[in-house]
OpenMM code with the backbone's topology and positions (N, CA, C; nanometers):
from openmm import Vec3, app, unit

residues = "UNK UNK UNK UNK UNK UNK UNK UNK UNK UNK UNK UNK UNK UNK UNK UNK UNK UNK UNK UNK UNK UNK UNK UNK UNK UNK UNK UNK UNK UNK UNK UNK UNK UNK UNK UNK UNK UNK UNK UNK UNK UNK UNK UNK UNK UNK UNK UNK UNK UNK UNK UNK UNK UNK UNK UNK UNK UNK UNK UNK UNK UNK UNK UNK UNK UNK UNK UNK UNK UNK UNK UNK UNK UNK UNK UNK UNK UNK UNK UNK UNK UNK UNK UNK UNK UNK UNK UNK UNK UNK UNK UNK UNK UNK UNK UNK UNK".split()
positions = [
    Vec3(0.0819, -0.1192, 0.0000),
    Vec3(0.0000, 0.0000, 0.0000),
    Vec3(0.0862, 0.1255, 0.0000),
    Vec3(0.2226, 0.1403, 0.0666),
    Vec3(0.2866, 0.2363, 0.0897),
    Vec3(0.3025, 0.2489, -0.0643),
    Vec3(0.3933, 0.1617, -0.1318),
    Vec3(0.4149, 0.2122, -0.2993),
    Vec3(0.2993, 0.2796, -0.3722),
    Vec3(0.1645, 0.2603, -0.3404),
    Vec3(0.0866, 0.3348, -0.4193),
    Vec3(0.0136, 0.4627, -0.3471),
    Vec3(0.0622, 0.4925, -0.2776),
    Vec3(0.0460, 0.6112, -0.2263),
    Vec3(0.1062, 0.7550, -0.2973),
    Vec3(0.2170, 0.7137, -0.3217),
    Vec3(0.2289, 0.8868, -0.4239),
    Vec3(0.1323, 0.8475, -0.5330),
    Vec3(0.1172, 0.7325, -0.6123),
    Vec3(0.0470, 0.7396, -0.7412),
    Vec3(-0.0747, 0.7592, -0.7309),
    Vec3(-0.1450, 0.7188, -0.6130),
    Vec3(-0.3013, 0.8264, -0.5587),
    Vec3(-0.2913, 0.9257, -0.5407),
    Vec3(-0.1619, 1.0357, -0.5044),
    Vec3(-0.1553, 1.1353, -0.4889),
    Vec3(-0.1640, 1.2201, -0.5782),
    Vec3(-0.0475, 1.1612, -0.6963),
    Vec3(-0.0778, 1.2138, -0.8147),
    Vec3(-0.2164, 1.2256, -0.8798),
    Vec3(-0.3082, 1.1230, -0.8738),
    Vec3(-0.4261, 1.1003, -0.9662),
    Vec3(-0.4898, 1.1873, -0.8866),
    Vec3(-0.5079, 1.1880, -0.7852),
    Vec3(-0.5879, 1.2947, -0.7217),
    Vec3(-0.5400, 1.4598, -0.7605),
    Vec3(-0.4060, 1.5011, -0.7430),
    Vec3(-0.3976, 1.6259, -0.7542),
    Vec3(-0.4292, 1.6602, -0.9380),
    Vec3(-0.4021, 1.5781, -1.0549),
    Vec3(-0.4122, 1.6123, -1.1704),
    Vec3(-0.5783, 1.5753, -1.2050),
    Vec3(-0.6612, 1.4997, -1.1429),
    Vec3(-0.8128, 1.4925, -1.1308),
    Vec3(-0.8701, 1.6038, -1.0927),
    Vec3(-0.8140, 1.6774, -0.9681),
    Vec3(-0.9264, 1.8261, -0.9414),
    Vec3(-0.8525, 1.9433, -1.0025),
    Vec3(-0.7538, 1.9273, -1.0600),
    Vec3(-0.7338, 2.0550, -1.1620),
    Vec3(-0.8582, 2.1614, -1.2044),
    Vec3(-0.8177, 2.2918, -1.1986),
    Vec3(-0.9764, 2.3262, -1.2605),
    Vec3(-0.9151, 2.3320, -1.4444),
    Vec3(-1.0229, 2.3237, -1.5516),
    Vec3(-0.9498, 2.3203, -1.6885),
    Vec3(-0.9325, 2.5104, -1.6806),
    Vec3(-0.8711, 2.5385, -1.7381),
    Vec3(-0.8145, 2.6714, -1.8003),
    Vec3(-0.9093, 2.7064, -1.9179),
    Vec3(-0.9673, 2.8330, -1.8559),
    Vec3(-1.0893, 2.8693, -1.9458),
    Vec3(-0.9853, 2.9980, -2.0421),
    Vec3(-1.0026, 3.0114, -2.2014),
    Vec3(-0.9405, 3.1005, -2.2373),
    Vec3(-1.0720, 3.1992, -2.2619),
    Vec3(-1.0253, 3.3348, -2.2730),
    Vec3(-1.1594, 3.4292, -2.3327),
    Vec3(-1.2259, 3.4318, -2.4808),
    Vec3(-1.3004, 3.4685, -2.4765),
    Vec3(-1.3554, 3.4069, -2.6180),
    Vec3(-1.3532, 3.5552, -2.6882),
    Vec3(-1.3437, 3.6953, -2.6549),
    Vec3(-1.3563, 3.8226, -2.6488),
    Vec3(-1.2645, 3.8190, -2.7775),
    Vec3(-1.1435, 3.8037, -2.8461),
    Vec3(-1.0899, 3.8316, -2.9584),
    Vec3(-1.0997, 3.7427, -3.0385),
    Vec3(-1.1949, 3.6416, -3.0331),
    Vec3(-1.2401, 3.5681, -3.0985),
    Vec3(-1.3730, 3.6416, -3.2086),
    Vec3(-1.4586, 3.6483, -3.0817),
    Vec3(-1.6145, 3.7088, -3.0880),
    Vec3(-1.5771, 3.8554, -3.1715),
    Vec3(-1.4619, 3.9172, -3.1602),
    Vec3(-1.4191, 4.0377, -3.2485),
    Vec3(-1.4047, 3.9961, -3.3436),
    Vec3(-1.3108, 3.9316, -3.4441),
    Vec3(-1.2785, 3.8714, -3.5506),
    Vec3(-1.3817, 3.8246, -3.6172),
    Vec3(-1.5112, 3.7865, -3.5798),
    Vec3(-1.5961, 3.7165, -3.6234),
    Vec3(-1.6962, 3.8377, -3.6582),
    Vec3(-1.7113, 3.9063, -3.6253),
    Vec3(-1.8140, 4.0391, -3.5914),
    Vec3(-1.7299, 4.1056, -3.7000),
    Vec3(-1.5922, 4.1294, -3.7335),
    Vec3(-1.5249, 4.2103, -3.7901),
    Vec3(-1.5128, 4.1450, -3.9650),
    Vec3(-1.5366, 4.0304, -3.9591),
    Vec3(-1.5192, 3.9164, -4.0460),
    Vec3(-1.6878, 3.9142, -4.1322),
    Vec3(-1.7600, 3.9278, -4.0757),
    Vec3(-1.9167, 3.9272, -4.0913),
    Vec3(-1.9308, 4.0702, -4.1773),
    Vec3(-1.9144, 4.1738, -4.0925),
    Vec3(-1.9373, 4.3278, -4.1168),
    Vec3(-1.8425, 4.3456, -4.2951),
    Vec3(-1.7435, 4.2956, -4.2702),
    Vec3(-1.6771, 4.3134, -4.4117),
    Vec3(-1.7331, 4.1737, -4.5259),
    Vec3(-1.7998, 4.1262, -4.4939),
    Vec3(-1.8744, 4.0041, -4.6010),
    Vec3(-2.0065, 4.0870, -4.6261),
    Vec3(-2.0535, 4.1723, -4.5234),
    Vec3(-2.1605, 4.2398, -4.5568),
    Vec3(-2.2006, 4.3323, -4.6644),
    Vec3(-2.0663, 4.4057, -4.6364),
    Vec3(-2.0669, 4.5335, -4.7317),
    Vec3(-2.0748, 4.4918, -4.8251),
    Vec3(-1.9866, 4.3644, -4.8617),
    Vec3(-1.9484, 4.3576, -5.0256),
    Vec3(-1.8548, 4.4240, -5.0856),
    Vec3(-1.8908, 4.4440, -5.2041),
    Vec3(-1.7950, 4.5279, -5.3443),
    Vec3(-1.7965, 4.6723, -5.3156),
    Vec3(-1.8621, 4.7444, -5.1813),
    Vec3(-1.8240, 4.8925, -5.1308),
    Vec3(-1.7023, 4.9051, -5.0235),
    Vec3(-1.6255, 4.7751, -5.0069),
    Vec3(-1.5405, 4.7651, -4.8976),
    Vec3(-1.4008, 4.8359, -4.8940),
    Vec3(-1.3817, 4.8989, -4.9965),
    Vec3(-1.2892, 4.9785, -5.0360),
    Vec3(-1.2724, 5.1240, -4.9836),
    Vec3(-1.4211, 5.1408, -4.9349),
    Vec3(-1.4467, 5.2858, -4.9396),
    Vec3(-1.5360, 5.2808, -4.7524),
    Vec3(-1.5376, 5.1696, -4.7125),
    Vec3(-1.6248, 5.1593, -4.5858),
    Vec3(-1.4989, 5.0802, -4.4645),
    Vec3(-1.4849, 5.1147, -4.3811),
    Vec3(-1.4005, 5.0491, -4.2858),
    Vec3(-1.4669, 5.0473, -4.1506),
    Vec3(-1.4656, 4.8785, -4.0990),
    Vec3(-1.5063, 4.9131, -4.0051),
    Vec3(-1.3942, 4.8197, -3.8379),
    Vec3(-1.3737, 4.8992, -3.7163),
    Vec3(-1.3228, 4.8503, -3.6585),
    Vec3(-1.4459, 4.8425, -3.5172),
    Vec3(-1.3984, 4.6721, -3.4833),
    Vec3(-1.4927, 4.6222, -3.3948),
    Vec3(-1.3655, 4.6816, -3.2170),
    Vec3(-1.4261, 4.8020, -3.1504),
    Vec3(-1.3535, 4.8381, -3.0299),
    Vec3(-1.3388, 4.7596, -2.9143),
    Vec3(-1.4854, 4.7014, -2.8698),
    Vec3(-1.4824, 4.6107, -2.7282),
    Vec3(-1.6404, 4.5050, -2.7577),
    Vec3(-1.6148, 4.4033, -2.6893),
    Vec3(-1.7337, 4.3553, -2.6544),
    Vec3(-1.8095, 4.2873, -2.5487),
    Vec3(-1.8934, 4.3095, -2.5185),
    Vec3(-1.9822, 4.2436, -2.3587),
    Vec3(-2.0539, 4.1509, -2.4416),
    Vec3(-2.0154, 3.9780, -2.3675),
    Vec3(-2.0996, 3.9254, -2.3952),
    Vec3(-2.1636, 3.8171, -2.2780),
    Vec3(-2.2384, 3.7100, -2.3705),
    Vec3(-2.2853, 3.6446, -2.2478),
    Vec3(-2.2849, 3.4612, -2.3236),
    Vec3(-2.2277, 3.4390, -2.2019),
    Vec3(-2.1944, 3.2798, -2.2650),
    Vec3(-2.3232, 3.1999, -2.3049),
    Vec3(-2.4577, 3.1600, -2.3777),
    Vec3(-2.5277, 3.0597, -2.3253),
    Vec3(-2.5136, 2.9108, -2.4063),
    Vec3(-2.5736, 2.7931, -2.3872),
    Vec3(-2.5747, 2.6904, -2.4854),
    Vec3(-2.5597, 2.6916, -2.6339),
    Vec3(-2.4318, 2.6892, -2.6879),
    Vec3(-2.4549, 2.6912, -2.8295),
    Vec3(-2.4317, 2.8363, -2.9026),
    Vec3(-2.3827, 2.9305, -2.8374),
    Vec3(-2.4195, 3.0675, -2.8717),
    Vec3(-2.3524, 3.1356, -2.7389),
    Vec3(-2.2898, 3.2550, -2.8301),
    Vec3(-2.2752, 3.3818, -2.7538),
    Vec3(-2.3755, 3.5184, -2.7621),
    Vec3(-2.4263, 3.5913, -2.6660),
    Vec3(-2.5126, 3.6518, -2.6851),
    Vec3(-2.4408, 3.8166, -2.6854),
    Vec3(-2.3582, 3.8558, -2.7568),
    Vec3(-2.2615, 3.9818, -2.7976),
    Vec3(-2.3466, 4.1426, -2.7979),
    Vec3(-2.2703, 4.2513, -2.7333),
    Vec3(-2.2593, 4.3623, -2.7871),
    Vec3(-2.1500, 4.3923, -2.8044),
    Vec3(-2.1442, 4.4819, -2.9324),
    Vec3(-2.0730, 4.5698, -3.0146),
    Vec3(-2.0068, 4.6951, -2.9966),
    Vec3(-1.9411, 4.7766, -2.9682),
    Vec3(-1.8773, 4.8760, -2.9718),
    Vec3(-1.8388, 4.9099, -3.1280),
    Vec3(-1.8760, 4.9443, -3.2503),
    Vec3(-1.8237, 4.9474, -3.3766),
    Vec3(-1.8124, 5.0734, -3.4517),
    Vec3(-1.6589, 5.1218, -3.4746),
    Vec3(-1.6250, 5.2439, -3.5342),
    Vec3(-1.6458, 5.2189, -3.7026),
    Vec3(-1.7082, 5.2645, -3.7492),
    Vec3(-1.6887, 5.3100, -3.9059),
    Vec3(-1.7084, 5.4069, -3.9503),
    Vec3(-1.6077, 5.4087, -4.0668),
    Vec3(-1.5489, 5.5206, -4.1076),
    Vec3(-1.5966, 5.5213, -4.2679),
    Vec3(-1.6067, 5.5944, -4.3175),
    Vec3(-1.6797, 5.6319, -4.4265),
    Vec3(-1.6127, 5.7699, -4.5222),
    Vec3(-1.6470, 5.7878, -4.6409),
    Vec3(-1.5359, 5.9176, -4.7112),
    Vec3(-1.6708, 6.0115, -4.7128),
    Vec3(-1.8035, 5.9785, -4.6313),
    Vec3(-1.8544, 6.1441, -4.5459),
    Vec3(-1.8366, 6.1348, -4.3856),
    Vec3(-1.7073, 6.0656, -4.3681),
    Vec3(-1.7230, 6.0505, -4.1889),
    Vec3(-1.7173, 5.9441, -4.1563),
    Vec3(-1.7180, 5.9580, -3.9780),
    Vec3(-1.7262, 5.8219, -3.9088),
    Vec3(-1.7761, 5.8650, -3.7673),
    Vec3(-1.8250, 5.7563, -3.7444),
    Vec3(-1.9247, 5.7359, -3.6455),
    Vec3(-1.8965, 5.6027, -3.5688),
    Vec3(-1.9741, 5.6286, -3.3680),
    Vec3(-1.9632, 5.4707, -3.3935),
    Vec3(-2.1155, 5.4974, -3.2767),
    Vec3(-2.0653, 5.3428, -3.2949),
    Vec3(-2.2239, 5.3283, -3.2323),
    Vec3(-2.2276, 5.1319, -3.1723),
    Vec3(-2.3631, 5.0831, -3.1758),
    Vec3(-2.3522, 4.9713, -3.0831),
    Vec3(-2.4192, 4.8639, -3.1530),
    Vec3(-2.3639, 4.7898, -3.1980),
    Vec3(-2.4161, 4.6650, -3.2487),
    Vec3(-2.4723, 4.5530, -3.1454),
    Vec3(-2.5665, 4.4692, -3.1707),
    Vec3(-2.5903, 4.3481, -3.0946),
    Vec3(-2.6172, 4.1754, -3.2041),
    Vec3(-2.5362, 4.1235, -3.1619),
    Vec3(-2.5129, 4.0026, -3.2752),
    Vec3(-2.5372, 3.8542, -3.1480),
    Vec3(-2.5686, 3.7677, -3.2200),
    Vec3(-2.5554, 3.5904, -3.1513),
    Vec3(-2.4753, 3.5389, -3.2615),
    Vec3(-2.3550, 3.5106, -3.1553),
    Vec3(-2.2197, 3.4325, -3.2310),
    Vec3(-2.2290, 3.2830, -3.2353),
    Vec3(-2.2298, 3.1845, -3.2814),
    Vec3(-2.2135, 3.0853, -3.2481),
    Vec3(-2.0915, 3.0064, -3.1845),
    Vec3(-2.0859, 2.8755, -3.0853),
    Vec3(-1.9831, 2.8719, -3.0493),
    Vec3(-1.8864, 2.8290, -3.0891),
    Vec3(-1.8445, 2.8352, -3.2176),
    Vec3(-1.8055, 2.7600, -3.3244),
    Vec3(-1.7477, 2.9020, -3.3929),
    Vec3(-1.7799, 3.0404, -3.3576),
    Vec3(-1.7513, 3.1375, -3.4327),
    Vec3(-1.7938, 3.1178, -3.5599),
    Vec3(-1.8516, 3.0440, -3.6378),
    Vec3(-1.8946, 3.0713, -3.7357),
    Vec3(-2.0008, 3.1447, -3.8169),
    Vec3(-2.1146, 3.1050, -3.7417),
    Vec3(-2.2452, 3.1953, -3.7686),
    Vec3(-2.2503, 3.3408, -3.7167),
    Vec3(-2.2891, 3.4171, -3.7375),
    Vec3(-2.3414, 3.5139, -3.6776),
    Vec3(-2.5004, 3.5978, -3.7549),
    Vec3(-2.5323, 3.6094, -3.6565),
    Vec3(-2.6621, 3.7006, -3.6541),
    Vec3(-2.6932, 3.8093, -3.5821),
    Vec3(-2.6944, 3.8950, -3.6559),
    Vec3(-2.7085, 4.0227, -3.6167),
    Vec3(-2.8364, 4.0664, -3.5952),
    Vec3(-2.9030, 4.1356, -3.4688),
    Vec3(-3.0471, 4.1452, -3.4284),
    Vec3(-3.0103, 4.3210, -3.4755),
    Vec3(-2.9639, 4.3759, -3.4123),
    Vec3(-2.9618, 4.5146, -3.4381),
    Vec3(-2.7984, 4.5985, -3.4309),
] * unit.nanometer
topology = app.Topology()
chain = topology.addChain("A")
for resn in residues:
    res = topology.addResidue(resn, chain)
    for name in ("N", "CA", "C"):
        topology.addAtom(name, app.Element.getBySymbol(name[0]), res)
């Protein structure tokens, strides 16, 4: 019993590990930033847009995102607040407003 005592020790300390959550936040940008320029299309030359920050909310299957989004335009730029559902896969997005 003594010999298997460190090797329970081990299994135990690498069992309650917590996993290492990374942020999903420059992800959920890229995707939002990635979307917005598939949107425009063939005016993308002349429209730029940069995604600043985002608040989101984790749920099943989906991120539930706001926007911070500067664009710039050759009468100006403006920004203002987007709200999108990312998928967790980053692939989809849908933009509500």
């Amino acid at each position: 019993m003594k010999h298997y005592a460190p090797l329970i020790v081990l299994v135990l300390v690498l069992g309650c590990r917590k996993p290492v959550k990374t942020d999903p936040a420059p992800k959920l940008k890229s995707a939002m930033t990635a979307f917005l320029k598939k949107s425009i299309g063939s005016d993308s030359g002349s429209i730029h847009f940069q995604v600043l920050d985002v608040a989101y909310f984790a749920d099943k299957g989906f991120y539930d995102c706001e926007f911070h989004v500067r664009m710039v335009s050759p009468n100006g730029d403006t920004t203002g607040m987007m709200k999108a559902r990312i998928s967790d896969d980053f692939e989809k997005v849908t933009r509500n407003w």
